[in-house]
Phi, psi and omega in degrees: 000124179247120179265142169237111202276187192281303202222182173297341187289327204277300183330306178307334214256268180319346190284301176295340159294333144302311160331273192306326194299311195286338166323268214318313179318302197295305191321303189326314206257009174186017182055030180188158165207124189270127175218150173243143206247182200241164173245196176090187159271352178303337185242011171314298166328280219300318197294292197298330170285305158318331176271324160000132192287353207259316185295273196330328171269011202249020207212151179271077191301333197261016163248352200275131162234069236247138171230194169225178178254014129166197220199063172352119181285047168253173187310160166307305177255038167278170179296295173317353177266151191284325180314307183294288220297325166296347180290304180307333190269317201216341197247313161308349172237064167180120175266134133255136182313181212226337190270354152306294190268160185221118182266139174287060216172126189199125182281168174078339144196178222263150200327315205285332187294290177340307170281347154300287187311318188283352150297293199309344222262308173315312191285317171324292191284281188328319204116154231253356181260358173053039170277130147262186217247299198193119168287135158234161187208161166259188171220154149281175171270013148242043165091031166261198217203083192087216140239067183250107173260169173301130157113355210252156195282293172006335179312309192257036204271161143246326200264310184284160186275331182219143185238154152225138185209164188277132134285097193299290234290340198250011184009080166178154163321103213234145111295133182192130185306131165296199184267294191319301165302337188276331167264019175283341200275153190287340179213137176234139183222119153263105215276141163192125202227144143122176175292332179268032167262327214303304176311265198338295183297336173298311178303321183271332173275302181274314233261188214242126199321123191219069155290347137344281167262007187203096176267355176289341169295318137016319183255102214192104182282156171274337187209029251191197196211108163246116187285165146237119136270096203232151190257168217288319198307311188300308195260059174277340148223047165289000000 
């Protein structure tokens, strides 16, 4: 299902409400509610409307159990990480507990270790099937998705829940939930805004199944609810 809003602002606002909504949903029904959150700049709103006193308060924090859906393999406190930005923006201002959350990141080994564990890490919480509650995900404008970029074999993982691989064109380490686990989830909500998206999405909604080059096509729950939220510039020629 693709909605399409006026501006970004508004994307933000439904974007958070959706948070809550599904928070609130999971806490009713199983006590607890696990998501895993997106990086980048798309959801900086969202985060910071969530830490808000009027959003923080509608949500039980000490049931909230938070992952990312992947993660450039530097420190915690690089600039480059999604774990700082999400903390600066949303997770240092709502308590939740600090034993909540799980950063895709661990000093002391090595990524490819690191994604072992962060399966296991998954399964603790989430459960021996690795449903999350609600993925949020971003898109780039060259149809990736998480870090499953075009072309990179991760395309094509089947059996693990988490990959980590070198990216040459980006000479650095990448982490990430695959496809198979992202479509285990009850809800995917993909945030995606401005114009120079406009291809990429026309391609991944319309265009003739390439996930190769467009991996966001990829994303197909088995059972689950997949949302697109895009601003009017993004979807111009959906």
């Amino acid at each position: 299902m693709v909605t399409i809003f006026n501006d970004k602002a508004e994307i933000t606002t439904q974007a958070a409400d959706v948070f809550i909504a599904a928070a609130q949903n999971a806490i009713q029904q199983h006590g607890k509610f696990v998501v895993a959150l997106t990086g980048g700049s798309s959801p900086v709103g969202i985060y910071k409307l969530l830490a808000t006193p009027e959003y923080q308060a509608k949500i039980d924090w000490n049931k909230v159990f938070v992952f990312w859906g992947d993660e450039r393999w530097v420190a915690l406190d690089d600039d480059l990480s999604n774990a700082k930005m999400s903390e600066e923006t949303f997770l240092n201002h709502v308590p939740i507990p600090k034993g909540n959350i799980f950063p895709m990141y661990k000093a002391g080994v090595t990524p490819e270790e690191y994604a072992v564990e962060y399966e296991q890490l998954i399964k603790n919480i989430a459960g021996e099937n690795g449903q999350f509650d609600l993925i949020l995900l971003g898109m780039g404008d060259d149809g990736h998705t998480a870090s499953l970029f075009p072309g990179e074999a991760v395309l094509k993982e089947e059996d693990k829940w988490v990959a980590a691989y070198y990216l040459a064109p980006q000479s650095m380490f990448r982490i990430t939930l695959t496809a198979p686990l992202i479509n285990k989830a009850k809800q995917i909500l993909v945030i995606t805004f401005g114009e120079n998206k406009a291809h990429a999405l026309h391609e991944v909604l319309h265009g003739d199944y390439n996930p190769e080059k467009y991996p966001t096509q990829l994303i197909k729950p088995v059972d689950g609810k997949l949302q697109f939220f895009t601003d009017k510039a993004a979807a111009s020629a959906v």
